[in-house]
PAGU-776744 format. One record per atom (N, C-alpha, C): residue number from 1; z, y, x; atom name. Coordinates in steps of 0.02 Angstrom, whole numbers. Each point is the difference from the previous one (the first is absolute). Layout:
REM PAGU-776744
(NUM; (Z; Y; X); "CA"),
...
END
This chain:
REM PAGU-776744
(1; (4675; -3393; -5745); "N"),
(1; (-31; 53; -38); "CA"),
(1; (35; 66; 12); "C"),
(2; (-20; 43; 0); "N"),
(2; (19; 74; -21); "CA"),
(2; (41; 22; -61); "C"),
(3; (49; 5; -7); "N"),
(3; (40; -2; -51); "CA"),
(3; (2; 76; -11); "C"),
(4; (34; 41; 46); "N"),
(4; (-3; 46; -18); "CA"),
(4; (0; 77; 69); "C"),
(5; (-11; 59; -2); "N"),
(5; (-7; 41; 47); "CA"),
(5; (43; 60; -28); "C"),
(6; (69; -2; 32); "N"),
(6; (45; 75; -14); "CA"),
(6; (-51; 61; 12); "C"),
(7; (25; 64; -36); "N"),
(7; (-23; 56; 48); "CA"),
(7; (-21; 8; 43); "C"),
(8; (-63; 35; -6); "N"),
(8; (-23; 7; 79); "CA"),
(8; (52; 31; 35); "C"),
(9; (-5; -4; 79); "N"),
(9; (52; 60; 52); "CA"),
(9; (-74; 40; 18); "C"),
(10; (8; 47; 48); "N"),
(10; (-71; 34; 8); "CA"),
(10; (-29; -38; 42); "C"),
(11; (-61; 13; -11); "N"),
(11; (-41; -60; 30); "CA"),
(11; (-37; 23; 80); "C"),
(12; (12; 81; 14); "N"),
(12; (-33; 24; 70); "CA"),
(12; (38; -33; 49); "C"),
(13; (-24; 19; 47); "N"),
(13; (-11; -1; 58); "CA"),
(13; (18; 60; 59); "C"),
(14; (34; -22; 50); "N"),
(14; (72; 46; 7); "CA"),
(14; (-2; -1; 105); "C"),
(15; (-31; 52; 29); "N"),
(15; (13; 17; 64); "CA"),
(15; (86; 21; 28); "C"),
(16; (-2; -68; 46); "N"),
(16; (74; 28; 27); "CA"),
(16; (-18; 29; 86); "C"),
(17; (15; 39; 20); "N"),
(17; (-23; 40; 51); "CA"),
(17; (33; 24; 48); "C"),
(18; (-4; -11; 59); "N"),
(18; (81; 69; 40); "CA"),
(18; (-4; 45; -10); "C"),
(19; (46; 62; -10); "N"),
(19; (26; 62; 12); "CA"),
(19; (-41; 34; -64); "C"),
(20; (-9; -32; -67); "N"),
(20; (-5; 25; -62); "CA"),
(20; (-73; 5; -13); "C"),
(21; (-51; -35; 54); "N"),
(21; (-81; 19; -1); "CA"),
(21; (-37; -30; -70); "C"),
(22; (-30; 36; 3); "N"),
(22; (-59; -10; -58); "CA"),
(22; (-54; -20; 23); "C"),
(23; (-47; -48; -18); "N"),
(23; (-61; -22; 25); "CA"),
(23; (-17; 30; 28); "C"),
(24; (-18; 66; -37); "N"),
(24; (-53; 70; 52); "CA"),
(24; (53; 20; 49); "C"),
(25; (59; -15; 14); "N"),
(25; (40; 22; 47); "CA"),
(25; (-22; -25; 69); "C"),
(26; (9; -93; -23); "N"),
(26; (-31; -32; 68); "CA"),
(26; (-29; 11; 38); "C"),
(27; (2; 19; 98); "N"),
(27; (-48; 12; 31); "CA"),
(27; (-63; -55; -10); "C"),
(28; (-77; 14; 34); "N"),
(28; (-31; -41; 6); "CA"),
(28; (20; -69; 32); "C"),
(29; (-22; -49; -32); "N"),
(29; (-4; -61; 35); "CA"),
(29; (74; -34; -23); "C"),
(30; (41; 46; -34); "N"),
(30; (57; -50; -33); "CA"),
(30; (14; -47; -16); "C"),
(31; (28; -53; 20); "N"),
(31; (9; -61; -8); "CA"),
(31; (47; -32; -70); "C"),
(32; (-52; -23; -61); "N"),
(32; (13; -6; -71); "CA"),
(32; (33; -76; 10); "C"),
(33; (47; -18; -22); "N"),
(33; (35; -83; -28); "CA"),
(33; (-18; -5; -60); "C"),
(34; (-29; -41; -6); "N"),
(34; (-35; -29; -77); "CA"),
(34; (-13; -78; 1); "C"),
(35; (27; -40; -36); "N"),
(35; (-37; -66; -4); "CA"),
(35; (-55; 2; -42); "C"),
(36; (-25; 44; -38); "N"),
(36; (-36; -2; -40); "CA"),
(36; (-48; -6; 18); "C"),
(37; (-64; -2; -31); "N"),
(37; (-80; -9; 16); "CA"),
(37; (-9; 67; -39); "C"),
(38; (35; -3; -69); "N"),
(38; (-14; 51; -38); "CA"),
(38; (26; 74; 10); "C"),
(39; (38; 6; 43); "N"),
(39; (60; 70; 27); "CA"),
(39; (-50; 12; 37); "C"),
(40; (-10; -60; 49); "N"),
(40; (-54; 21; 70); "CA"),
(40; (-54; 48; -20); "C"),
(41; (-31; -28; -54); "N"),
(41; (-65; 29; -12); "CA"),
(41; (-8; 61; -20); "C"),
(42; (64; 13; -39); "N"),
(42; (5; 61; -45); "CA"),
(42; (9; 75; 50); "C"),
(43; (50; -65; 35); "N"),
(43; (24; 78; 53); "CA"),
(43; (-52; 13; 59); "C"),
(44; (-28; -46; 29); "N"),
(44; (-68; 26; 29); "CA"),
(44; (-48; 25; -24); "C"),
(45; (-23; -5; -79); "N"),
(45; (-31; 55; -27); "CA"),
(45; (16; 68; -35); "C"),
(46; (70; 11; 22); "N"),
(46; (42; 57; 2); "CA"),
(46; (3; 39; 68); "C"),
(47; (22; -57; 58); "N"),
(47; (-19; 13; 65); "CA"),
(47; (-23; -25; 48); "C"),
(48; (-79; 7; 11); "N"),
(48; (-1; -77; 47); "CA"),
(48; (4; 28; 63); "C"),
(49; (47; 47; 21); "N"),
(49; (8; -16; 69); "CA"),
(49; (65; -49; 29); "C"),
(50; (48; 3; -101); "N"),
(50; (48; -66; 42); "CA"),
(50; (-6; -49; 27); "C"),
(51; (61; -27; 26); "N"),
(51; (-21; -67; 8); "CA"),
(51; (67; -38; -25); "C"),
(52; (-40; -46; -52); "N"),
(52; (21; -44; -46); "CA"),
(52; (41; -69; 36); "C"),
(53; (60; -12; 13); "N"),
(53; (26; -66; 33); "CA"),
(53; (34; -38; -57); "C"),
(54; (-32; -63; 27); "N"),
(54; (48; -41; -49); "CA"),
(54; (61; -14; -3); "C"),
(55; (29; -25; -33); "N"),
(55; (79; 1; 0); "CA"),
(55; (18; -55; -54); "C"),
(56; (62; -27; 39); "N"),
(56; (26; -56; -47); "CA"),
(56; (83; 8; -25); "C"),
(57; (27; -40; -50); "N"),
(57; (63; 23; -4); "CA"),
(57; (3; 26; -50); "C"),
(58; (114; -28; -26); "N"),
(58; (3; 72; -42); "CA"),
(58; (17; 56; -7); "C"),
(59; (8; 50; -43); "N"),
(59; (-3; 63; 2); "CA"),
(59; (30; 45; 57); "C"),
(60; (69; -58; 7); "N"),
(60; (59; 40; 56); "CA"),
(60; (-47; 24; 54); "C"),
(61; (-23; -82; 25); "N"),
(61; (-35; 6; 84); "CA"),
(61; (-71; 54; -6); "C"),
(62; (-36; -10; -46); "N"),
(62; (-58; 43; -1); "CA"),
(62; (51; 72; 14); "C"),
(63; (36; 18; -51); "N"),
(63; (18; 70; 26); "CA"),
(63; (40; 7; 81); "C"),
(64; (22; -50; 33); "N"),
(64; (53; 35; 55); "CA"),
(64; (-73; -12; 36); "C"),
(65; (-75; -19; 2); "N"),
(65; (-52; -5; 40); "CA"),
(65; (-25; 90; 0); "C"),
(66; (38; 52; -44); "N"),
(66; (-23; 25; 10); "CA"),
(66; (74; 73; 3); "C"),
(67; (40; -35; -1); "N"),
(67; (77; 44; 24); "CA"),
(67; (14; -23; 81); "C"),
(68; (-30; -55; 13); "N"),
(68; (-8; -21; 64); "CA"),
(68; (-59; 53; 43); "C"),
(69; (-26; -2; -12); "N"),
(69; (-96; 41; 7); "CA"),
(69; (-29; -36; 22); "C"),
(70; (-22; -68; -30); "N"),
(70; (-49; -52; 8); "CA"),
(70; (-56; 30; -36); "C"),
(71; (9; 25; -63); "N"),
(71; (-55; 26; -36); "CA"),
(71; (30; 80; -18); "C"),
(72; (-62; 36; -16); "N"),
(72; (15; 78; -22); "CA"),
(72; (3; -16; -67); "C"),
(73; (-15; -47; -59); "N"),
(73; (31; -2; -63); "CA"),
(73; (-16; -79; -18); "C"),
(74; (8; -18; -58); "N"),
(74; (-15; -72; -35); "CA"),
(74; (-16; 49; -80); "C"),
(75; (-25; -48; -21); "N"),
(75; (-36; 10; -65); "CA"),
(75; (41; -66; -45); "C"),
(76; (33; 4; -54); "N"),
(76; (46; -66; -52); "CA"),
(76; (-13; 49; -46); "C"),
(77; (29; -60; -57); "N"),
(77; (31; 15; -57); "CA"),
(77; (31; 36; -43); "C"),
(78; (-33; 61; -19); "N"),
(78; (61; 45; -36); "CA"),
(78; (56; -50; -21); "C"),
(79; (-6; -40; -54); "N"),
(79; (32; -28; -33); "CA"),
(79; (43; -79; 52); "C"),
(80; (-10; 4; 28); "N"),
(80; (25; -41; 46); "CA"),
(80; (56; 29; 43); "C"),
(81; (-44; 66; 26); "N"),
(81; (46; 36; 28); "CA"),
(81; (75; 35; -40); "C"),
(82; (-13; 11; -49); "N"),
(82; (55; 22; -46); "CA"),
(82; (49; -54; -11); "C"),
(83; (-32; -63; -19); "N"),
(83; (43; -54; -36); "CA"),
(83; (45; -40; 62); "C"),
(84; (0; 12; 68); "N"),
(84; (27; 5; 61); "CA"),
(84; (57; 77; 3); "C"),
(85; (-9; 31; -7); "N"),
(85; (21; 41; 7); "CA"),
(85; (7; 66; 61); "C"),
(86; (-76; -14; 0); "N"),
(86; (-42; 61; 48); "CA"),
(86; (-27; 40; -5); "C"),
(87; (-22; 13; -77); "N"),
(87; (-31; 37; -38); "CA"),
(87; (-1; 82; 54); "C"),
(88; (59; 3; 24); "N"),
(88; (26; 71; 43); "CA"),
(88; (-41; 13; 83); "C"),
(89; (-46; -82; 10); "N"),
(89; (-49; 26; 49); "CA"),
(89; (-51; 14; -6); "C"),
(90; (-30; 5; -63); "N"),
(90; (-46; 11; -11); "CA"),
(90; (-38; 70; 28); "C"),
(91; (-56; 18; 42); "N"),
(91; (-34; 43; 5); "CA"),
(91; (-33; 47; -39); "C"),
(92; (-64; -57; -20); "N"),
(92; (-41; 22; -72); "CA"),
(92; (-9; -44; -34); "C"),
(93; (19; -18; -42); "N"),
(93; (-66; -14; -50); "CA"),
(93; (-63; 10; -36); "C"),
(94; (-25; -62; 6); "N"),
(94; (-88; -7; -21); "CA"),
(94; (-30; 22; -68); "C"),
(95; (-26; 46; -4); "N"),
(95; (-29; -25; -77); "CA"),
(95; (-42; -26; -36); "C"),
(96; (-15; -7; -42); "N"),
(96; (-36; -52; -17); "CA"),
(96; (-59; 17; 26); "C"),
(97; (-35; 58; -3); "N"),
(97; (-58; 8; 11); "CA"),
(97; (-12; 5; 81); "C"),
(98; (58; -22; 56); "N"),
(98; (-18; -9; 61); "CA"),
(98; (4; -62; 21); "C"),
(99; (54; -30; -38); "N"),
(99; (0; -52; 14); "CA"),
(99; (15; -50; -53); "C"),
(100; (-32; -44; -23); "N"),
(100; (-5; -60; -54); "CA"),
(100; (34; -51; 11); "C"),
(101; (48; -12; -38); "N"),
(101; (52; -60; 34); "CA"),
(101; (-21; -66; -34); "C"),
(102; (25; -61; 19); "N"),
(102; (-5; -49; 3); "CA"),
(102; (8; -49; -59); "C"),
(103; (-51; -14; -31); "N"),
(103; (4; -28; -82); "CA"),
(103; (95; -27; -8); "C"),
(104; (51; 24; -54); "N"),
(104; (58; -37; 10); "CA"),
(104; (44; 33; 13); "C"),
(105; (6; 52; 64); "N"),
(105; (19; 38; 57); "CA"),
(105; (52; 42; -66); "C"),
(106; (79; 3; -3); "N"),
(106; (47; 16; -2); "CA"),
(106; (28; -40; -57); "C"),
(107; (-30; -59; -37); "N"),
(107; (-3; -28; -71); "CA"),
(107; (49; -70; 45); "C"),
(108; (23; -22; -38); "N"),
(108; (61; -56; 10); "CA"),
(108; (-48; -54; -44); "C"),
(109; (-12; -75; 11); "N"),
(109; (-2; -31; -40); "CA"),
(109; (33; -42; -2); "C"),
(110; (20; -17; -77); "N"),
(110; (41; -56; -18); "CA"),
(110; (-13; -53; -42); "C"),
(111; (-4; -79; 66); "N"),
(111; (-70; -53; -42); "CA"),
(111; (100; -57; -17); "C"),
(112; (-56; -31; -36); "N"),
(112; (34; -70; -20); "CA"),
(112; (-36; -71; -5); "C"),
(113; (3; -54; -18); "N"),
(113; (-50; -50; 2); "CA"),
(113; (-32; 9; -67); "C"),
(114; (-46; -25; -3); "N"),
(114; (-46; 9; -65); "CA"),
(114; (18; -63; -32); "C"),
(115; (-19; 3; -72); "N"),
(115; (36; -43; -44); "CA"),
(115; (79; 9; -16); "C"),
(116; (27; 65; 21); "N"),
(116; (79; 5; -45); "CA"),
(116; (9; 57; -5); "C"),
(117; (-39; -10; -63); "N"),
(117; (-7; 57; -61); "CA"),
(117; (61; 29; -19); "C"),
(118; (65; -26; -7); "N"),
(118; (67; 21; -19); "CA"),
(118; (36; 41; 69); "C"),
(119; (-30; -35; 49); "N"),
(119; (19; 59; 80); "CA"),
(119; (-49; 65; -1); "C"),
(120; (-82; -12; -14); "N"),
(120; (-19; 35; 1); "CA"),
(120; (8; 72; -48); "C"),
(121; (18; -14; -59); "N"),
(121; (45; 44; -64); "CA"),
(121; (50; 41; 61); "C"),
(122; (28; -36; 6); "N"),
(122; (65; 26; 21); "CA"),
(122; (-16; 53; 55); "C"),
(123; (-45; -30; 61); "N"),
(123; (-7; 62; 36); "CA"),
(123; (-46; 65; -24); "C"),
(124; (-13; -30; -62); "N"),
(124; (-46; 87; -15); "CA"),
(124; (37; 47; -13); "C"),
(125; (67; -15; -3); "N"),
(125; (52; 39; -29); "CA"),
(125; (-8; 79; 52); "C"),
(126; (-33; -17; 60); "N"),
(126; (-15; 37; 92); "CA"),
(126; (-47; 26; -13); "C"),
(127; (-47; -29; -36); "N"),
(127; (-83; 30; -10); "CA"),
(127; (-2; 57; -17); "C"),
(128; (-56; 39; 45); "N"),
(128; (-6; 55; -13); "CA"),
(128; (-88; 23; -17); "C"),
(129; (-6; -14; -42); "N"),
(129; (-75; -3; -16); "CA"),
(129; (-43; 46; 13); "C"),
(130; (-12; 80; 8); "N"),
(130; (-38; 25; 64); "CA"),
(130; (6; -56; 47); "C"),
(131; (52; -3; 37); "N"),
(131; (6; -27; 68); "CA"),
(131; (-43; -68; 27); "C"),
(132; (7; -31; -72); "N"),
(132; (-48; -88; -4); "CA"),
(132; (-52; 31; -4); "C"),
(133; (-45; 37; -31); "N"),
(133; (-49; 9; -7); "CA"),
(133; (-43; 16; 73); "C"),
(134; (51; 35; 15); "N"),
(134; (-37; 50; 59); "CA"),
(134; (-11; -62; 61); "C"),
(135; (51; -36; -13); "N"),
(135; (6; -78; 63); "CA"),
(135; (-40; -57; -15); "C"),
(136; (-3; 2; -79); "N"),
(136; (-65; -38; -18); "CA"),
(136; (-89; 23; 37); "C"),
(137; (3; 60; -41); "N"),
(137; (-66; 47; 29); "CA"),
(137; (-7; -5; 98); "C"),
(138; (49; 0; 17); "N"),
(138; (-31; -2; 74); "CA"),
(138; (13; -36; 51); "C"),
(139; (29; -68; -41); "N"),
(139; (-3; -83; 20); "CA"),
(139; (-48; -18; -26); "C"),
(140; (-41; 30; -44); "N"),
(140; (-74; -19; -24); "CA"),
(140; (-38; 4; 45); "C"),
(141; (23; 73; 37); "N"),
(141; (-73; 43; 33); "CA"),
(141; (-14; -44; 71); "C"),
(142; (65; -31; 21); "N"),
(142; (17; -37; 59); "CA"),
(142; (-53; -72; -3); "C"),
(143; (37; -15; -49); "N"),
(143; (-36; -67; -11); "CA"),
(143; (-96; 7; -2); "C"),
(144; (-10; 44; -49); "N"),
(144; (-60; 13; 21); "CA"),
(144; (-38; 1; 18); "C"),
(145; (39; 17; 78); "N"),
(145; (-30; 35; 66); "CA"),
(145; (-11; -56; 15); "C"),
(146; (48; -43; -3); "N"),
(146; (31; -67; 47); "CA"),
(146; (21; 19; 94); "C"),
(147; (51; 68; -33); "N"),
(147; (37; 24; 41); "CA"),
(147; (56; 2; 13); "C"),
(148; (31; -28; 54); "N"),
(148; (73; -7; 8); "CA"),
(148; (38; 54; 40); "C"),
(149; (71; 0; 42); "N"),
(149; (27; 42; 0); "CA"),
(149; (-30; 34; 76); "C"),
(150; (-68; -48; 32); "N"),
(150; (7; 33; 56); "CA"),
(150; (-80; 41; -6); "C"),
(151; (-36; 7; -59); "N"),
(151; (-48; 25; -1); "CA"),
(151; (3; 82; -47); "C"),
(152; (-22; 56; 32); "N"),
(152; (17; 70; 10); "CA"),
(152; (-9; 17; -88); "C"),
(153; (14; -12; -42); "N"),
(153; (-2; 14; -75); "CA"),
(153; (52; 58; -23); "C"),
(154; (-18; 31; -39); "N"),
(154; (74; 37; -37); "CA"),
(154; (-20; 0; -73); "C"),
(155; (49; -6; -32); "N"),
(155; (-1; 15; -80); "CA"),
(155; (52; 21; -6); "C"),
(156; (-10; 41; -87); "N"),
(156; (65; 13; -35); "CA"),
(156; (-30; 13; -68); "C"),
(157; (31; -26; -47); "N"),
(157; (0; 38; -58); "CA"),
(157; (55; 16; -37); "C"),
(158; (3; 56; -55); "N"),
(158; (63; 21; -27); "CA"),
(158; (-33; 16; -59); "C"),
(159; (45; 22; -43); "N"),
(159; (11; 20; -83); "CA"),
(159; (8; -43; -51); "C"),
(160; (40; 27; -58); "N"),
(160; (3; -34; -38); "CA"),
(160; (-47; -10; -77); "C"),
(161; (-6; -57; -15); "N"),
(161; (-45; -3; -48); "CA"),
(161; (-68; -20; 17); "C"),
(162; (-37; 71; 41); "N"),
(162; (-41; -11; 44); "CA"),
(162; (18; 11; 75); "C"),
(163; (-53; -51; 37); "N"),
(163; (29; 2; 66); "CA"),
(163; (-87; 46; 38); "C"),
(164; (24; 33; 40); "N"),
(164; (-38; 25; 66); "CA"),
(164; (16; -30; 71); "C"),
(165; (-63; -33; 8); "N"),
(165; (3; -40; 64); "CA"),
(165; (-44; 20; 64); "C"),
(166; (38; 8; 61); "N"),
(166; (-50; 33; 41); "CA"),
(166; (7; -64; 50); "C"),
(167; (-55; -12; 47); "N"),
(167; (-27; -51; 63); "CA"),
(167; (-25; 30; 45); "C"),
(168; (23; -29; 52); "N"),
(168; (-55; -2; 58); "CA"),
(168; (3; -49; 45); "C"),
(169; (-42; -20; 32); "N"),
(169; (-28; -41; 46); "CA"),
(169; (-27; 16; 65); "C"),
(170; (28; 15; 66); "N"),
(170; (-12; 50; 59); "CA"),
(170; (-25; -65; 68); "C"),
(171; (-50; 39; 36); "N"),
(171; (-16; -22; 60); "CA"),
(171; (74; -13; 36); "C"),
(172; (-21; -34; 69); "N"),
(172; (79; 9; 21); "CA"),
(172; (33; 46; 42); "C"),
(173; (-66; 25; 10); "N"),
(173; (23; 62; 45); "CA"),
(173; (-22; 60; -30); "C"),
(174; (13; 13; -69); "N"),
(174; (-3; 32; -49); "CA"),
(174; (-49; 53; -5); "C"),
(175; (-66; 1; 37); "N"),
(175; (-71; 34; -17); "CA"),
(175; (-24; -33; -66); "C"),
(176; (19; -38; -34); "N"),
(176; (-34; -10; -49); "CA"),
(176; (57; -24; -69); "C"),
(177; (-16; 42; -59); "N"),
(177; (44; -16; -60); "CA"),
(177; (-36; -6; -57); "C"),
(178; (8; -47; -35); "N"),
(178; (-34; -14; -77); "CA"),
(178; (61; 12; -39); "C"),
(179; (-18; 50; -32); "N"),
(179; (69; 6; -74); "CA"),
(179; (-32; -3; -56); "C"),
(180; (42; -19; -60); "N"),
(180; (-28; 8; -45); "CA"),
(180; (63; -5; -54); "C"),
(181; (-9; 24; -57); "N"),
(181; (47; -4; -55); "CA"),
(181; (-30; -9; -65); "C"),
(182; (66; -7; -54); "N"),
(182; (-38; 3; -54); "CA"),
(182; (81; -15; -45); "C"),
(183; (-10; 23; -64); "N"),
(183; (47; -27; -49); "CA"),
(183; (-24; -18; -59); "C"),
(184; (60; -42; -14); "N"),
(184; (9; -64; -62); "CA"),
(184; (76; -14; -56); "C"),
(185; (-28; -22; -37); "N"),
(185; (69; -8; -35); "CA"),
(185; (51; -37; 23); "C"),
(186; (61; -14; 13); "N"),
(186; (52; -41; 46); "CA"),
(186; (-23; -55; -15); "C"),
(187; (0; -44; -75); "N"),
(187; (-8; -50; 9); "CA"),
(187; (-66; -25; 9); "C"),
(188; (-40; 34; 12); "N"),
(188; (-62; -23; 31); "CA"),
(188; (9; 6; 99); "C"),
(189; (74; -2; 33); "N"),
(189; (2; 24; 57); "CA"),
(189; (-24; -57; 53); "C"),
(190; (-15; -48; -23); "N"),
(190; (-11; -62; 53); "CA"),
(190; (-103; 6; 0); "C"),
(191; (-21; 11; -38); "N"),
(191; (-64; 50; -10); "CA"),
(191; (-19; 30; 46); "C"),
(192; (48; 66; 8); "N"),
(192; (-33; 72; 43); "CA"),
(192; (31; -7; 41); "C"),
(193; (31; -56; 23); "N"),
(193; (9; -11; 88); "CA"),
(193; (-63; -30; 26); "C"),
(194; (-32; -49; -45); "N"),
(194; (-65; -55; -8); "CA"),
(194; (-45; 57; 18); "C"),
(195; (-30; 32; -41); "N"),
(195; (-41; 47; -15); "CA"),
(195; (-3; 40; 63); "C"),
(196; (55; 36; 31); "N"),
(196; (6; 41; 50); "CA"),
(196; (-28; -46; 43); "C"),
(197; (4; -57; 9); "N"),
(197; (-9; -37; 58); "CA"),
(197; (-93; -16; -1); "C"),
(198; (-14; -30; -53); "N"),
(198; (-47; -4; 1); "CA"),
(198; (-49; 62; 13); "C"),
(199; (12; 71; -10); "N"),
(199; (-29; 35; 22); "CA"),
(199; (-5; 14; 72); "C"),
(200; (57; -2; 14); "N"),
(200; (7; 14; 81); "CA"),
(200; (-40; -51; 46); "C"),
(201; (-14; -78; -32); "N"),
(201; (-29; -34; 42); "CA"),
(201; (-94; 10; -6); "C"),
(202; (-4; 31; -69); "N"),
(202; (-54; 19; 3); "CA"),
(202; (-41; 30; 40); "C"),
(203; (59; 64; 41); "N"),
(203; (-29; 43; 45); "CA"),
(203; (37; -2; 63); "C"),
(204; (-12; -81; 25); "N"),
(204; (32; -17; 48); "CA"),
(204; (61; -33; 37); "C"),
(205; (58; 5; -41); "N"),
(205; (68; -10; -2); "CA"),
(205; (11; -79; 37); "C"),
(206; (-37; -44; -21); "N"),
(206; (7; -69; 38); "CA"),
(206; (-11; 13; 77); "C"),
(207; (-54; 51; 35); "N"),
(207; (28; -9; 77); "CA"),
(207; (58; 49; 15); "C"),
(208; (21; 36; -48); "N"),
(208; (50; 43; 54); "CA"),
(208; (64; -57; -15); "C"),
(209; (13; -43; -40); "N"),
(209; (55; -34; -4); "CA"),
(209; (-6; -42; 31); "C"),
(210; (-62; -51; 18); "N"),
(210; (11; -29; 40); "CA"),
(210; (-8; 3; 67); "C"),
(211; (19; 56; 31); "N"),
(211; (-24; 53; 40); "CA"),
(211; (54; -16; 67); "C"),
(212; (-11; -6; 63); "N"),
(212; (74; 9; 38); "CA"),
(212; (42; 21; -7); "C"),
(213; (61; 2; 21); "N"),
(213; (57; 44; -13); "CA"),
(213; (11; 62; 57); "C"),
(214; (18; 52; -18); "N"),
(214; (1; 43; 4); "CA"),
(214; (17; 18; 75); "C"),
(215; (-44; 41; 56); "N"),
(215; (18; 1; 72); "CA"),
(215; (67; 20; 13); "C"),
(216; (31; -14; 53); "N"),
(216; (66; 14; 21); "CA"),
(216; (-12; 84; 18); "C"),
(217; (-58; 32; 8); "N"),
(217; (18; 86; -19); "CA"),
(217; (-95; 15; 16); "C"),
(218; (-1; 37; 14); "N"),
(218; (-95; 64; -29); "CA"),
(218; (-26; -14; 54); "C"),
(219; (57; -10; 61); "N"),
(219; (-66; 3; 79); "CA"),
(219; (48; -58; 44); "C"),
(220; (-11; 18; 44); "N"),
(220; (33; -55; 47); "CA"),
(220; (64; 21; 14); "C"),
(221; (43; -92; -2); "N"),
(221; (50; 19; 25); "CA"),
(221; (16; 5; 73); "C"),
(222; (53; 27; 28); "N"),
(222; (2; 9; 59); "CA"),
(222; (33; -72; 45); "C"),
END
């Protein structure tokens, strides 16, 4: 079970780049490191003349792929990147409204077995209730979908008391985005992840998730 979720860390999404570039810096045809489906999409409908490569690994190797010049940047983890202690390569960061991160995306969870109620006490002592809520709300929206980590989704929600939850659901080569939002009271947060979802499949959302994954970049590779 889910016992409990510390503080969020920030939850964007974080360009590491050579020689200090910014997305719009990149010449054409820049070569993006992303494992994501969901980075892919975002950043080709930011720029689709990149080209999106996949990439495996952790944080270290993704970055020397691009202190090496295998790639002109990688796309991670704000909060990943910080809790490593890289926070200092960061390029740019995303904002929410460019880029929608990944239901979860900077939130720690901390489960235990179900049925020990006297462990489970104990770790709420960590709980940070925005924070459950918001991880409740968009492990809802996931489930929903009946979307896992390799299908192009983003959520987030925040506030306290009441929560504001934003979604989307993107083609994979990011010409096409369904968003939608809406807010609810926290403890109604396993709800308006539901709710969000069910709207989105209304107007389509089941083929872009079950949709291919995302091309290795916009045109051909060489």
């Amino acid at each position: 079970m889910l016992a409990a979720v510390p503080p969020r860390d920030d939850p964007r999404d974080a360009l590491v780049a050579r020689e200090g570039a910014k997305l719009a810096d990149l010449p054409a045809g820049a070569r993006i490191g992303t494992g994501s489906p969901r980075r892919a999409a975002q950043l080709l409908g930011l720029r689709g003349d990149l080209r999106c490569v996949p990439i495996r690994g952790n944080a270290g190797t993704r970055l020397r792929q691009v202190t090496d010049g295998g790639l002109d940047g990688v796309v991670l983890a704000y909060a990943g990147l910080a809790r490593i202690g890289h926070a200092g390569a960061i390029t740019q960061v995303f904002e929410l409204d460019e880029m929608l991160p990944a239901p979860g995306q900077g939130s720690l969870a901390v489960e235990c077995r179900a049925g020990e109620p006297e462990l489970a006490a104990l770790l709420a002592a960590v709980n940070d209730e925005p924070s459950m809520a918001a991880a409740v709300a968009e492990r809802s929206l996931l489930e929903a979908l009946a979307a896992g980590c390799s299908a192009p989704v983003g959520g987030y929600a925040a506030g306290t008391g009441e929560l504001l939850m934003h979604a989307v659901v993107l083609s994979a080569d990011g010409t096409r985005a369904l968003r939608a939002r809406s807010n609810a009271p926290a403890a109604d947060a396993r709800r308006l992840g539901a709710d969000l979802a069910a709207d989105l499949l209304r107007r389509g959302a089941a083929d872009l998730v079950s949709s291919p994954m995302a091309p290795t970049s916009s045109g051909n590779d060489a």
